[in-house]
N, C-alpha and C positions, 0 to 999 in steps of 0.2 A: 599514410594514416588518414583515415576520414573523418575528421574531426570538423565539427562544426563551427563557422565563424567565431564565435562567441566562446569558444574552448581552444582557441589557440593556445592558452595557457597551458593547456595540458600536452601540448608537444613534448616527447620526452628526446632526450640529447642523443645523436647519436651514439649507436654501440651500446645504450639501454640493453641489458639482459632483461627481459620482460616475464614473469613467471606464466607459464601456460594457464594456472589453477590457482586462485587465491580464495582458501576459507578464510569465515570473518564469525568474532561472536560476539554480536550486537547488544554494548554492557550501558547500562548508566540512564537510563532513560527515566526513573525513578528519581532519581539523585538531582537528575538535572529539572525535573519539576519541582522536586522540592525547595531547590537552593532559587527559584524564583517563587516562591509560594503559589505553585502550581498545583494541582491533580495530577494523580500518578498516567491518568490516560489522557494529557495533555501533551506529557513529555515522550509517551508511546506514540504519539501524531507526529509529534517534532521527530523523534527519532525516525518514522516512514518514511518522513519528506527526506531526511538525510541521507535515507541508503537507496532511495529511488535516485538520486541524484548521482550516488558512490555508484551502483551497479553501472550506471548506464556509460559514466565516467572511465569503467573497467575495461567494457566492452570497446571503447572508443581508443584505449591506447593498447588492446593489441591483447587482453587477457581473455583466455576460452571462456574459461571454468568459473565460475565466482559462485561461491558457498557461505549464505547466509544463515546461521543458526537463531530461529526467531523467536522460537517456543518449545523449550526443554519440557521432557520428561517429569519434573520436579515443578517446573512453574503450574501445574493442575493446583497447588496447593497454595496460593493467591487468592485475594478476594472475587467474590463471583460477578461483583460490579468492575472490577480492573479487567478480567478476564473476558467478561461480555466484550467490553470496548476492545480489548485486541481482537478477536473476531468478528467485530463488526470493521474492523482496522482493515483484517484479512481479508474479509467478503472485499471490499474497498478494491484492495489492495491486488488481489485476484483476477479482479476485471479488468481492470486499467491494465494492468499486466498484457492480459492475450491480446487484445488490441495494440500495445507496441512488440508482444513477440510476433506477431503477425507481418507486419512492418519488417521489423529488425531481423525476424532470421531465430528467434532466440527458442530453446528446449527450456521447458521447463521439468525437475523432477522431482520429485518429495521425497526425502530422505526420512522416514520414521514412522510414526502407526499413524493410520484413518479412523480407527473404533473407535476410540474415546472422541471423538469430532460429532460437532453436531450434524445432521443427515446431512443437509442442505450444503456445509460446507467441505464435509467428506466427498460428495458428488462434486462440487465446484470444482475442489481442486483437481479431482479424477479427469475432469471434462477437460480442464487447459492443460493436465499431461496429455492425453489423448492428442487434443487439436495442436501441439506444437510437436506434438513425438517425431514428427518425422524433420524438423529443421534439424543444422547440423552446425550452424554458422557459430555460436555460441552457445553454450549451457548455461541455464541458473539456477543451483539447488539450493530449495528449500527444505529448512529442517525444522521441519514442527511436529510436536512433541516428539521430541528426538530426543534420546541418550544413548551415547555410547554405548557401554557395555549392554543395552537393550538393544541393540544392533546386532552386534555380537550373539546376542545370546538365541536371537529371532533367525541370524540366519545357522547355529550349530541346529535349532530347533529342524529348521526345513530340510538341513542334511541328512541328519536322523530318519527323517520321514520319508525324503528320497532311499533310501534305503541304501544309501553309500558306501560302498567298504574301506576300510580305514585306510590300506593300502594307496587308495586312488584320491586319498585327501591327500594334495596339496597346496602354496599360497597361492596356487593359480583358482585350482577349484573351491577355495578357503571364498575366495574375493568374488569371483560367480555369485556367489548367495550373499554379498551386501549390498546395499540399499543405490551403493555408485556402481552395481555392475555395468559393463555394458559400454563404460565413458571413452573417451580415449585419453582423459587427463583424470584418473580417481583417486590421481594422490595431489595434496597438495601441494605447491614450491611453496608458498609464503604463507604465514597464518598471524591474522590480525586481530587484538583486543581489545577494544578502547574502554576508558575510564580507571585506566592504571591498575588495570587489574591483570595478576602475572600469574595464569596460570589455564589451564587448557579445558580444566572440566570435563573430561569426559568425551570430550569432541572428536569424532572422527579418530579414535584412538588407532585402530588397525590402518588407516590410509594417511595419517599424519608421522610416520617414523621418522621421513629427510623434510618435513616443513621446518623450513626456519623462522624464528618467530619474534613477533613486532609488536611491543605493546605500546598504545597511543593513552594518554592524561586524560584527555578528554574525553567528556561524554559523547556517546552518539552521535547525537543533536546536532552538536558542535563540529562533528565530524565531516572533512567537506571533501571534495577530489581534489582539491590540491593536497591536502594532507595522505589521502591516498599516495598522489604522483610520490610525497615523499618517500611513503613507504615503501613503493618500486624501486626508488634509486638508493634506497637503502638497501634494499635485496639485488638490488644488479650488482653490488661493490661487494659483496661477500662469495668467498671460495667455495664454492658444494663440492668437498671430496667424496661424498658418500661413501666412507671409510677405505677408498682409496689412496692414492698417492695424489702430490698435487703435484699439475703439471705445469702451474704457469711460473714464471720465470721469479726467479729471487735475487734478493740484493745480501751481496756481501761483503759490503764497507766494513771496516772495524768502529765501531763507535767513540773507543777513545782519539782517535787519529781524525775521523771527521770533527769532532768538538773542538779538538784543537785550532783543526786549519779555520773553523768558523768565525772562533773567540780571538785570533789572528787579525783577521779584514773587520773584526768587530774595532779591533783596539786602535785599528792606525786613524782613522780620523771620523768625524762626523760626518762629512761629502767626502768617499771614498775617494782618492785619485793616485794614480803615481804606478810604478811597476812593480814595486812591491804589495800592493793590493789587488792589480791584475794577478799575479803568478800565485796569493793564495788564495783566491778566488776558484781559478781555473783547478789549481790541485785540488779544492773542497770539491767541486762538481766530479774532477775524476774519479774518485773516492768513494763518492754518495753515491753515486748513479753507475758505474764500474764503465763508463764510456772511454775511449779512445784519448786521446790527448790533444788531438786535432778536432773532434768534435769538441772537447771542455772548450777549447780555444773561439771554437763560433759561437757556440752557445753563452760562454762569460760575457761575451762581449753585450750580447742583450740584455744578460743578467745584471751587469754592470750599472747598464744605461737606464733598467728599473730602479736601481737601489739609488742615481743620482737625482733622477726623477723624484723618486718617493722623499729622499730625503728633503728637497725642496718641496715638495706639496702639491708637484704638477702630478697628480692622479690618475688622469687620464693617459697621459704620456708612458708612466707606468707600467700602466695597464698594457698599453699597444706591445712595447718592451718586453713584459711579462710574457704575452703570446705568444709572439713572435720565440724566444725562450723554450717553453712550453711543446709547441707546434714541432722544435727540432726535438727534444727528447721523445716525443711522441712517438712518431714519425721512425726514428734511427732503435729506440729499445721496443717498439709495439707493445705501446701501452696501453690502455683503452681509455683513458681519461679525455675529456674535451677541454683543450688548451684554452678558449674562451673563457669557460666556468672557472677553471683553476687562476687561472690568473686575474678573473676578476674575487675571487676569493683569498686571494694572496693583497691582491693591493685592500682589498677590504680590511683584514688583519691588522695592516700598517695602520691604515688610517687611525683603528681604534686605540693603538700603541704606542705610536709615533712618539718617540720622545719625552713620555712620562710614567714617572715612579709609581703614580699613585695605583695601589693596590686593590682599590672596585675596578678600577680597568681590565684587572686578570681575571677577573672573575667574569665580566662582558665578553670579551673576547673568547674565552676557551672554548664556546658552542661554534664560534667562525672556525676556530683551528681545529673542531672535530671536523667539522665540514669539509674544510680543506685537505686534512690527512685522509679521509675517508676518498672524497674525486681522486685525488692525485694517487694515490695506493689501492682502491676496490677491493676498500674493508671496509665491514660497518662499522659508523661512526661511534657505536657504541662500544668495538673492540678501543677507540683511539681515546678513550674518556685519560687514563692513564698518562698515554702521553702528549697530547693536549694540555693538561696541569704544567707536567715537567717543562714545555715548551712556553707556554705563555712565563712563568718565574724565569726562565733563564734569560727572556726579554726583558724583565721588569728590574732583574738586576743589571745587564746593561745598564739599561738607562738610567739607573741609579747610579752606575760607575761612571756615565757618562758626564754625570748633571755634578760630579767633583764631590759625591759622596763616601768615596773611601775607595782604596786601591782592595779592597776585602770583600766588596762585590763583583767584582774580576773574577775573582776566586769560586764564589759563590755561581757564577755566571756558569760557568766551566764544569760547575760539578752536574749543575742543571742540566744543561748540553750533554754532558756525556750522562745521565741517567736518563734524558728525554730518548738520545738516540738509543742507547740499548734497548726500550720501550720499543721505540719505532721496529729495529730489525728483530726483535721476538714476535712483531705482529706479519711482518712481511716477509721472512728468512723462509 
């Protein structure tokens, strides 16, 4: 991956599933002017400089395709002073562009009408399709004044005209006549929307069927490439059966029988030790994970040596432990998760839990344990909201049963446990 010095951070973890083709619909740029008592074409600059930043971001960790939607259909009916400024945004915006597609390698293609355009930027943008047409290295569609169903509607128009017979319509020749003919990626894997807005508009309605999709809080603006990076490793942890069977492997512990053995090594001591907390240890891992007995048996023992660690507050120690852990399930069930991340996500969770009742702690924690279900399982963390809740309470009553608050949080503990795990195997089964 060629990333530039200064973008190391965008390294993505090994075994990243990376989508070939990410649309995006660039929301909030309004909102975000105003909530600083800005002009509306202040926060349309702030928003330029962000997805010049996100495109180039895309291109760098491995994505073809990136599909910017800039200027809908519907936005003609804006102020004629807001609108100038996006266009004079564009013209900007346009140059700079061929000069790094030039460089870079990059296609550029317009996805939507040039009439309603003013001359000069109708021909611009014609010019840098032309002068990049023939790169191949990456795509970046541009969608101005674009609407969906006005896609749609423009290419049933030209088949008409072609004079087609019905017979010889199909999705192959359907996609011929829209605006991504031609691409090698014209559907997209992931589609993104910032400023918490959930819903698709219109966009790319025929080539969006299997996008799965990511809405971001935040405006634009605010929208940076690491928050990108997220959103890839948010789509690399999600299953695409496209209405298929899924192939990858399942777990099928019983959840009442894991909860038990868990609430078990939970109850014997505060620094676990003895053989009777080895042997329900190693039974919980066989269980959970459906391994061998002789792997539960290697693997406890690191598993062990995290939970004596953590309980004493040596962190790092932990961590090594946790890996080490991690690196064997990996390895022996071919998981895709990176035993680094997980285990530093795992000692992270203690840290914030370690030992107390107080109830904002549950509430801190559950974004670490979506995080952690989500690495460790390659589901998004938005399937694990669910059991994430279930799992942080069944820790928080521990430690309440720990801390000599009632033998009724045991109880409570248990029920958590076993409604976290059924959660967990409805998301992974």
């Amino acid at each position: 991956m060629n990333l530039m010095k200064s973008d190391k951070n965008l390294e993505l973890p090994k075994g990243t599933k990376v989508p070939d083709h990410i649309a995006m619909i660039l929301d909030g740029n309004r909102r975000w002017a105003r909530s600083r008592g800005l002009l509306p074409w202040e926060g349309h600059r702030a928003g330029y400089e962000a997805i010049k930043k996100v495109a180039k971001a895309a291109r760098q960790m491995g994505v073809h395709t990136f599909t910017i939607w800039a200027f809908s259909t519907e936005n003609w009916s804006r102020p004629k002073e807001e609108i100038d400024a996006i266009l004079d945004l564009l013209r900007k915006g346009l140059v700079e562009f061929l000069k790094e597609a030039k460089r870079d390698k990059v296609r550029l293609v317009h996805l939507g009408r040039k009439d309603r355009f003013p001359k000069d930027v109708a021909e611009l943008l014609a010019r840098v399709e032309k002068e990049t047409a023939h790169f191949d290295k990456n795509i970046l569609n541009l969608a101005l004044d674009y609407g969906g169903r006005d896609e749609i509607l423009r290419a049933v128009k030209s088949i008409v005209k072609d004079g087609v017979s019905p017979e010889k319509i199909d999705e192959n020749l359907f996609a011929s006549y829209l605006d991504t003919k031609g691409q090698p990626y014209p559907y997209p894997d992931l589609f993104i929307r910032t400023s918490g807005e959930q819903r698709t508009s219109g966009y790319l309605p025929w080539q969006m069927v299997y996008a799965e999709y990511y809405f971001e809080e935040d405006h634009l603006p605010d929208f940076t490439p690491e928050k990108l990076k997220e959103a890839i490793l948010d789509y690399s942890r999600r299953r695409r059966r496209f209405g298929g069977n899924d192939a990858e492997r399942h777990f099928t512990f019983k959840p009442e029988l894991v909860a038990k053995l868990e609430l078990s090594w939970w109850r014997l001591s505060k620094v676990p030790q003895g053989v009777r907390f080895r042997d329900f240890v190693i039974s919980y891992l066989k269980e959970q994970y459906g391994i061998s007995k002789s792997l539960a048996v290697q693997a406890g023992r690191h598993f062990i040596e995290a939970l004596v660690s953590g309980d004493k507050h040596k962190w790092e120690e932990a961590r090594v432990s946790l890996e080490k852990f991690y690196c064997l399930l990996a390895s022996n069930l071919k998981l895709a998760f990176e035993p680094n991340i997980v285990a530093s996500l795992q000692v992270n969770k203690w840290q914030k839990i370690n030992g107390t009742p107080d109830p904002v702690k549950a509430v801190e924690v559950e974004d670490t344990v979506k995080n952690l279900l989500a690495e460790e399982y390659r589901i998004s963390s938005f399937q694990f909201q669910k059991a994430a809740h279930l799992r942080v309470m069944a820790e928080m009553e521990r430690n309440k049963a720990l801390a000599g608050m009632g033998e009724h949080h045991w109880e409570l503990a248990y029920d958590y446990l076993h409604k976290y795990y059924k959660a967990l195997k409805e998301r992974v089964a």
